[in-house]
N, C-alpha and C positions, 0 to 999 in steps of 0.2 A: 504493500500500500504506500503510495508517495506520502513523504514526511507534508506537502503542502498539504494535508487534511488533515494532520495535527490531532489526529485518531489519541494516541499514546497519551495527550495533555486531556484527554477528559474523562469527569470521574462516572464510568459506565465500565460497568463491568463486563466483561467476555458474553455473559448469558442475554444480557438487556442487547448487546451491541447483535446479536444475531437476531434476537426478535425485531429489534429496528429493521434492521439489513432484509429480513426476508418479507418483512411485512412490504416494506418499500418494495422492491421486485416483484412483490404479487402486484400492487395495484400500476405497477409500472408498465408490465405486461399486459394489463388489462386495455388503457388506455392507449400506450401507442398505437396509433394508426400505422402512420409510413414506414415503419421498419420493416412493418411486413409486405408493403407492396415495392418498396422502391431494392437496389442494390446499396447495399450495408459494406462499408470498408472502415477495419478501424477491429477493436480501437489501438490508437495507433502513441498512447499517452501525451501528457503536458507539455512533450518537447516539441510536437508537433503543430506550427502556427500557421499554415497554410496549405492549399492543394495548387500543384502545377498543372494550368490548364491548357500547357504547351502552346502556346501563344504570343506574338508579341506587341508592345505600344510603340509604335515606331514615333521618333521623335523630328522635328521637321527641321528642324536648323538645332545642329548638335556645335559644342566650341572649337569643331575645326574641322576647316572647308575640305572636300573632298573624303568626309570620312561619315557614313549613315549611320546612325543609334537604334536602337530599339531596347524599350524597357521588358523585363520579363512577366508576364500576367501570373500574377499569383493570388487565389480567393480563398483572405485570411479565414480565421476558424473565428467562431462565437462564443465567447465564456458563458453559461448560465451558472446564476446564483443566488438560491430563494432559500431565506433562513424559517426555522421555526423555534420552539422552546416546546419541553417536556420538564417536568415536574424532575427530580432526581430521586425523591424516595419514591414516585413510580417506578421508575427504571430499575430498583434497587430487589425490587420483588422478585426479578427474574432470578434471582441469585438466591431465592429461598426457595423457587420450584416450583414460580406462577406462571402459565404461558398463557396468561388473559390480559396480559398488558395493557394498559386504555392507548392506544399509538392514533387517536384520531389527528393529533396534528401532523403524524408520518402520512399518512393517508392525504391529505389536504394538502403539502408539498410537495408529493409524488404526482398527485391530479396536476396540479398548478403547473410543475415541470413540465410534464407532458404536453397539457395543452400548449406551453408557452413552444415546445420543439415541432408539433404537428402544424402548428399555425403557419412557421415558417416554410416549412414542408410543401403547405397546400396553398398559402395565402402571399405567402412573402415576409421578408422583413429588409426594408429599405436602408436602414440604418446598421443593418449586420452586411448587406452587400449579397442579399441571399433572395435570387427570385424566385415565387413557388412558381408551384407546376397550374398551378388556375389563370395566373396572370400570366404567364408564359405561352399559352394558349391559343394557338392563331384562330382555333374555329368558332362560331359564334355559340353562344352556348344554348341548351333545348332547355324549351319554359317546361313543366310539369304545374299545374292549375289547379290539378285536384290531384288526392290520392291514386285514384284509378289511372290517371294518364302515365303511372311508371313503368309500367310496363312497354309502353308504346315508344315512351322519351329515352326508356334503354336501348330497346331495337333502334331506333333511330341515330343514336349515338352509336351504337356499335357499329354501322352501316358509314357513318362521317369518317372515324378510325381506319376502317378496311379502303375507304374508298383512295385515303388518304397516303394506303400502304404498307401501316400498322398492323401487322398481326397480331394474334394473339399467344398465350391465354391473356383474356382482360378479367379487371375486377372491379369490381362498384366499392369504392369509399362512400360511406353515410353518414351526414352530418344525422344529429342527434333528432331533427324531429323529421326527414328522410326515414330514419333505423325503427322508429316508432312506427309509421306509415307499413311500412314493407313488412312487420311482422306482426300486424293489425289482420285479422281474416276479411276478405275482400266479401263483396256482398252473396256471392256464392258460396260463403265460406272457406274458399280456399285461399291460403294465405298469398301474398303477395309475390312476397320473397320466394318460395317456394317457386312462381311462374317463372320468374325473373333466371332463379339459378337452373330450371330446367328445361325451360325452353329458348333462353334469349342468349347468356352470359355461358364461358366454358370454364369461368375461374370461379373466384369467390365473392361474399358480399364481406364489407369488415367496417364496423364501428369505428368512427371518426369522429368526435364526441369535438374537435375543435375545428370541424370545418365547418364554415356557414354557408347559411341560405341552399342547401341542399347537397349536391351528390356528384362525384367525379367518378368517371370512367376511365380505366386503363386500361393500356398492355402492362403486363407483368412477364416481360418475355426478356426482359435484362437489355441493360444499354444505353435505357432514355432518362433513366434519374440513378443518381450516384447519394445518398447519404455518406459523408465523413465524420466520424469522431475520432478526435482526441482520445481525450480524458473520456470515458466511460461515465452514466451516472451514478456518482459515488456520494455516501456523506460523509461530511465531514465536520469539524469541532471550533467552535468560534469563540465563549467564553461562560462562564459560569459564575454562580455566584452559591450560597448555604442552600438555596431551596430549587433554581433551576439553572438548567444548562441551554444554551443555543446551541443549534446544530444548523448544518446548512447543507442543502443538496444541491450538487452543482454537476457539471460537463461540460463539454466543448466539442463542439461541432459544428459543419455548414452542409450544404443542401446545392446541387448542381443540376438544372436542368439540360441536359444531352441533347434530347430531340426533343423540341417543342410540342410536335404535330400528335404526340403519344395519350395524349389527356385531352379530354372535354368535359365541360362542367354542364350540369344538369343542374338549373335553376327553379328551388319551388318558389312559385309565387313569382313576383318581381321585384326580386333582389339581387343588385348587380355587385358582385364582388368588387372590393376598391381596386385599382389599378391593371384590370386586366386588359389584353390588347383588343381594339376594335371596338 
C-alpha cells in the first residue's frame, strides 16, 4: 500500500480496516457503470501522471528559423478525493468480533466516488481535460417519450451504430429512471428489459445510476473507449482526533474517447445533455 495513504498513522485496527475495505468494494462494484462497458488499463499506481496519445502540437514559429517543433500530446490523469468520518469506538468493535459495523458513511463515499468517475465517463469533465463518450457523439440522439417507445428507440439506435460500421456486441447503459422503466412489466406484462435483451440488443443492459436524462448504447467490442487508472480506489487516513477519524477515498484516472461514432445517446423526454456535439 503506498505510504501516500498514511494507512499505518490511523488508529483502526487490522479487523475494522477490512470491514471498511470490503464494504467499500461491495458498493463500488455495484455502482460503477463504465468499467464494465469500456476497456480498463491500469492500475498502473501514483507514478503514473498521464497517457501518450501518440500525437503531436506542432508549434508555428519555434526560436530558430529553419528548425519545426512539435509538443508531445499527453492526457494528464484526474486525482479524486472525497473525505468522510466514522466514529473510532465504532470501528473498534471489529476487534471484539462484531461484523455489523454501522459503515453508512463508507457506503455514501463509495456512491459519491463512483458517481463522480461514471459522470466523467459518460458526460465529461471539462476541467479534468476528459471528454465522455455522450458529448463525443456525432449522431443525433433518439427521443424515447414514453416508457413503451424503448424498445423501438433501441432498435433504432442499434440500426444508426451498424449503419455507421460499429459492430457489435452492444450494451445499453441506464440512467436510473431508464433502469426503472425497462424493469417495470410492460402492459402485456412482459417486462421490458426482457424484449430489449432478447430480441433487439446481443450484449447487456447495466445500471448507470450517474448518467442522465436516459440511456446510451454501445459496442462493447474493444477499441473505442480506453479507461486509465492510476492509483486504484483506495482509502486512505487524513487525521483524527479522541472520538473520530477522517478517512478519505481517492484514485486517479482519465477516460479516452477512440472512436466517437461507437455510442449514441437515447434521450427520455427532452433533455439535452450539456455539451454534446450537434
Amino acid at each position: 500500500m503506498s505510504d501516500l495513504l498514511k494507512r499505518e498513522h490511523a488508529p483502526i485496527t487490522p479487523e475494522a480496516w477490512d470491514q471498511v475495505d470490503e464494504e467499500a468494494r461491495r458498493v463500488l462494484k455495484l455502482h460503477l457503470a463504465g468499467r464494465k462497458l469500456v476497456d480498463f488499463s491500469g492500475p498502473h499506481g501514483w507514478t503514473l501522471g498521464g497517457v501518450n496519445t501518440g500525437r503531436l502540437k506542432h508549434i508555428d514559429k519555434g526560436p530558430l528559423a529553419g528548425v519545426s517543433y512539435g509538443v508531445r500530446d499527453v492526457q494528464p490523469l484526474v486525482e479524486l478525493r472525497s473525505p468522510f468520518v466514522i466514529k473510532i469506538l465504532e470501528l473498534d468493535y471489529a476487534a471484539r468480533g462484531a461484523t455489523d459495523l454501522d459503515l453508512d458513511p463508507v457506503i455514501a463515499v463509495a456512491e459519491r466516488v463512483a458517481h463522480a468517475e461514471d459522470t466523467a465517463v459518460f458526460h465529461g469533465f471539462k476541467e479534468g481535460r476528459i471528454t465522455g463518450m455522450i458529448e463525443a457523439s456525432p449522431h443525433a440522439p433518439i427521443d424515447v417519450k414514453t416508457p413503451l417507445d424503448w424498445p423501438r428507440a433501441v432498435a433504432a439506435a442499434k440500426e444508426v451504430l451498424r449503419r455507421a460500421g460499429v459492430n457489435g456486441p452492444y450494451a445499453l447503459a441506464l440512467g436510473s429512471q431508464a433502469y426503472d422503466e425497462l424493469i417495470a412489466d410492460s402492459e402485456d406484462g412482459y417486462p421490458l428489459r426482457r424484449r430489449i435483451e432478447e430480441n433487439i440488443i446481443d450484449g447487456s443492459l447495466v445500471w448507470a445510476p450517474a448518467l442522465r436524462g436516459g440511456a446510451v448504447l454501445l459496442s462493447t467490442r474493444g477499441g473505442d473507449y480506453e479507461l486509465t487508472v492510476g492509483q486504484d480506489l483506495s482509502i486512505g487516513y487524513a487525521v483524527h482526533d479522541r472520538e473520530k477519524v477522517e478517512l478519505y477515498l481517492t484514485e486517479s484516472f482519465t477516460f479516452r474517447v477512440l472512436e466517437d461514432k461507437a455510442a449514441i445517446f437515447l434521450r427520455r423526454g427532452s433533455t439535452k445533455p450539456a455539451g454534446r456535439k450537434g
